[in-house]
N, C-alpha and C positions, 0 to 999 in steps of 0.2 A: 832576600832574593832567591837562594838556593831551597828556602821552605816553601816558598809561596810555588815555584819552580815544581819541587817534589808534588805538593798538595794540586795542585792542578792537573800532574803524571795520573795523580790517583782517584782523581775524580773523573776524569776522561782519558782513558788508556788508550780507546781506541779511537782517539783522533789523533795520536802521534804517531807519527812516519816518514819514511824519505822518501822525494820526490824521485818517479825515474826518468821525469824528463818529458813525458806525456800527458802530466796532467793528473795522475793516478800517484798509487801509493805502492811501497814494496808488502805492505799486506795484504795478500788476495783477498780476502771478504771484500776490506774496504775499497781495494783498486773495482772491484767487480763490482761492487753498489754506485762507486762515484762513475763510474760508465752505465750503466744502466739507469741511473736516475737522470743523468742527462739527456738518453737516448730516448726514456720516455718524455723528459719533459719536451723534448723538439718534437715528438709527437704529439704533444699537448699544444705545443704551440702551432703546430701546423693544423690538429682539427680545429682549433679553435678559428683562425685565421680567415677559413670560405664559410662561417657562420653569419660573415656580413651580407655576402655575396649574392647577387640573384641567377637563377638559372632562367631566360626565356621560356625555352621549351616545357620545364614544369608547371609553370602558372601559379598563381597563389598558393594554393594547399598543398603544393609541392614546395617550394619554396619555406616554408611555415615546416615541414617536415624533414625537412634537410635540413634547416636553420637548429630544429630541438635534437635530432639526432650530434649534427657537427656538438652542442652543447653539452649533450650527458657523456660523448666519447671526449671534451677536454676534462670534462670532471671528473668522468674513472685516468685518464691518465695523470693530472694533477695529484690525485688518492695514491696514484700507483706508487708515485714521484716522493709523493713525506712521506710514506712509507717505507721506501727504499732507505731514502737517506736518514730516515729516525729508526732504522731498524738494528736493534747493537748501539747505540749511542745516548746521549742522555735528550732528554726534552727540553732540556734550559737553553736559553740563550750562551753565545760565547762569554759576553761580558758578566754575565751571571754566575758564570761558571768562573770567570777570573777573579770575579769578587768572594765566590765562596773561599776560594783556595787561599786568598789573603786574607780574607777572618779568618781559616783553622788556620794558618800558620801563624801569625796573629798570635792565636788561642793559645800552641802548642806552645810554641817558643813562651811566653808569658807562664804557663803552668809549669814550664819545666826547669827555668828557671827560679820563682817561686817557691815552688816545692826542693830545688837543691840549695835557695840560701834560707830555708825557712823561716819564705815570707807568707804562705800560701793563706796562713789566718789573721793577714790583713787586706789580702786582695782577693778572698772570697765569694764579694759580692761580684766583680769584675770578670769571672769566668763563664757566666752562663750568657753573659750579653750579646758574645758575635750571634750566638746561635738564634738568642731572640730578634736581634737586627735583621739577621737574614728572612726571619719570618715575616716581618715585619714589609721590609719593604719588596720582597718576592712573594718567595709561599712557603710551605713545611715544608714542599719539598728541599729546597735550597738550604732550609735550617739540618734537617735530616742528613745531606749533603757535608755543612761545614761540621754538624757530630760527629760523623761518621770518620771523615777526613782527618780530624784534630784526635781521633783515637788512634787511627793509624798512623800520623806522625809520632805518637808518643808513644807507640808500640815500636817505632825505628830509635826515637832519640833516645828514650828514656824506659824501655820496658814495658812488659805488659803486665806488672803491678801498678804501676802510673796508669799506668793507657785505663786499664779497669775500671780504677778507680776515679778518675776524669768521666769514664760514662756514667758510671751509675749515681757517684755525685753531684756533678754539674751537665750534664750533657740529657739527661733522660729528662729532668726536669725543667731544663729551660726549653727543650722540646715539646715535653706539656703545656708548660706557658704559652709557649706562640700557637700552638692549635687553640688553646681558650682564647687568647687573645687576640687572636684572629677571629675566633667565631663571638667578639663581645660579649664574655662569659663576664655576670658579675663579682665582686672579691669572694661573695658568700661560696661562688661555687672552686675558682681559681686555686686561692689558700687552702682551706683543706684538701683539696687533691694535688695540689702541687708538695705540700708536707708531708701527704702519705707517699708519693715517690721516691720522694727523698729519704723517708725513713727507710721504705723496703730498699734505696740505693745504697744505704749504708748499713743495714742488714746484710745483703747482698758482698758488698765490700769487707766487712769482717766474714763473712764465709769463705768469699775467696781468698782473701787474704792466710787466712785457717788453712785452706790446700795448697798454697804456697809457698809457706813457710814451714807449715806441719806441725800447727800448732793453734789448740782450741784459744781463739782470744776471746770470744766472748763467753767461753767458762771460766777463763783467766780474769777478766774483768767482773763476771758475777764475784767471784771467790774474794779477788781483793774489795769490791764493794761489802761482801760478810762480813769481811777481816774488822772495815772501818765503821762500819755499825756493832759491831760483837766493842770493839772497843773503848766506842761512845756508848756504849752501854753501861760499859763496866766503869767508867769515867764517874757517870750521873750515878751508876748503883743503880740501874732501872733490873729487871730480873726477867723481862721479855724481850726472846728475839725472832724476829722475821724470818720463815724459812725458806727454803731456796727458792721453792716457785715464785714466794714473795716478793726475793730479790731479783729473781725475773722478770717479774711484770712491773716492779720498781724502773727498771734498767730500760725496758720499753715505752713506760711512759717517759721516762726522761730523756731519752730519744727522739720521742714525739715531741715532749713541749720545744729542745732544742730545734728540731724542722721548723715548727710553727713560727718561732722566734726568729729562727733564720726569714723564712717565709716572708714572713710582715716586713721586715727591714728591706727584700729585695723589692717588694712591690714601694715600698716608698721612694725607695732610690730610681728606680725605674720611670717610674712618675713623674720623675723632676728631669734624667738624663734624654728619658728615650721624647719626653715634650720637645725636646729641640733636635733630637738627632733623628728623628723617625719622621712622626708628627704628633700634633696635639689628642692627647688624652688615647693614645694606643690602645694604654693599661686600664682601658675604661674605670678611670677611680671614680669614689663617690664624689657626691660636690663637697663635702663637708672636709675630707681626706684632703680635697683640692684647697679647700680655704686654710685650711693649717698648714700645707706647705708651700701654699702661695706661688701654685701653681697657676696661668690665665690661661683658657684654651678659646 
């Protein structure tokens, strides 16, 4: 409750406030938008209102000419009116908004615990889901929302080594996901761009991590990778060995095929979860994808 509580604070700031008894709020923008949007809209509703009305006097094409005018003066004042009240505020509905804030909390609470009993590389696949759901049955915007959100609570609970590391591993990517899979992108294009995010996220995440802490890890991991190759070397007696760059570009493809492998596992699972939790066939699989895991849509 106290997360879901926070994650809502922070996704709409500027609808919390105390009443002073009039109607309005103790924050002058918003007290001064929620009276002005009212004030237009009674003017909206009063042009709109002798729109029906006939004037004698005028006669047809008078009548016919007050009728269009009374109509374009309720339409700029309705214009005037969602613009008052969406100006500084979000686009989403309320309940949209309550939903995002109990998926990142959801989210957060789930990673943060996870990652303190390290459970986090069994419930891996589990982390990019709210964000896809919210795609899913909103838009990106709302997904972009629960990211955003679930980085900021983990930047309160738990640091902004976590928090980081939540975006760029799970949070950028399942971000990607629901714009593809919103726009029915097929796996050919989905998968490889969703595994190059992931890789640049965990490139990303050993850099930061590197100014963090003050300390090159991914020289640290090139060098111990040398170590255990120079050793399997000398093991077999082989008389060749790979040199550094080599081990670099070793260390990146295996990065990569890791993403990939991740990759394919979450669209399977997805496939089979979000068929009942979303709707059928979100993850636009293939048919054949669909016959192996005996999916029906």
């Amino acid at each position: 409750g106290v997360g879901t509580g926070v994650a809502v604070g922070l996704i709409e700031g500027e609808r919390w406030g105390v009443g002073d008894g009039d109607g309005t709020t103790r924050f002058p923008s918003v007290g001064l938008r929620s009276r002005g949007a009212a004030v237009v809209a009674h003017a909206a509703a009063s042009a709109a209102a002798p729109s029906g009305s006939v004037n004698p006097t005028n006669g047809p094409a008078g009548n016919a000419a007050d009728a269009a005018d009374n109509t374009a003066a309720a339409s700029a004042a309705a214009s005037a009116a969602g613009a008052g009240t969406k100006s500084g505020s979000a686009e989403l509905p309320i309940l949209v908004i309550v939903e995002c804030a109990m998926l990142a909390a959801l989210t957060g609470l789930s990673f943060h615990l996870s990652t303190l009993f390290r459970l986090d590389a069994y419930f891996g696949a589990l982390f990019p889901m709210p964000v896809v759901i919210a795609a899913a049955r909103h838009s990106t915007g709302a997904a972009r929302r629960v990211m955003l959100t679930t980085s900021l609570l983990l930047f309160i609970i738990s640091g902004p080594l976590r928090s980081l590391n939540y975006l760029l591993l799970h949070g950028a990517m399942a971000y990607s996901l629901g714009i593809m899979w919103n726009k029915r992108c097929s796996w050919w294009i989905t998968i490889p761009a969703s595994a190059a995010v992931r890789s640049a996220g965990i490139f990303g995440s050993l850099a930061l991590s590197s100014l963090i802490l003050r300390e090159d890890l991914m020289a640290l991991l090139v060098m111990q990778m040398y170590g255990l190759l120079d050793q399997i070397a000398a093991n077999i007696g082989a008389s060749f060995m790979p040199s550094i760059e080599w081990i670099w570009a070793i260390a990146a493809f295996l990065v990569l095929i890791n993403s990939l492998s991740y990759v394919v596992i979450l669209h399977a699972v997805y496939t089979i979860v979000l068929n009942v939790i979303v709707r059928p066939n979100y993850v636009n699989a293939p048919n054949r994808v669909k016959k192996m895991l005996g999916v029906h849509t």
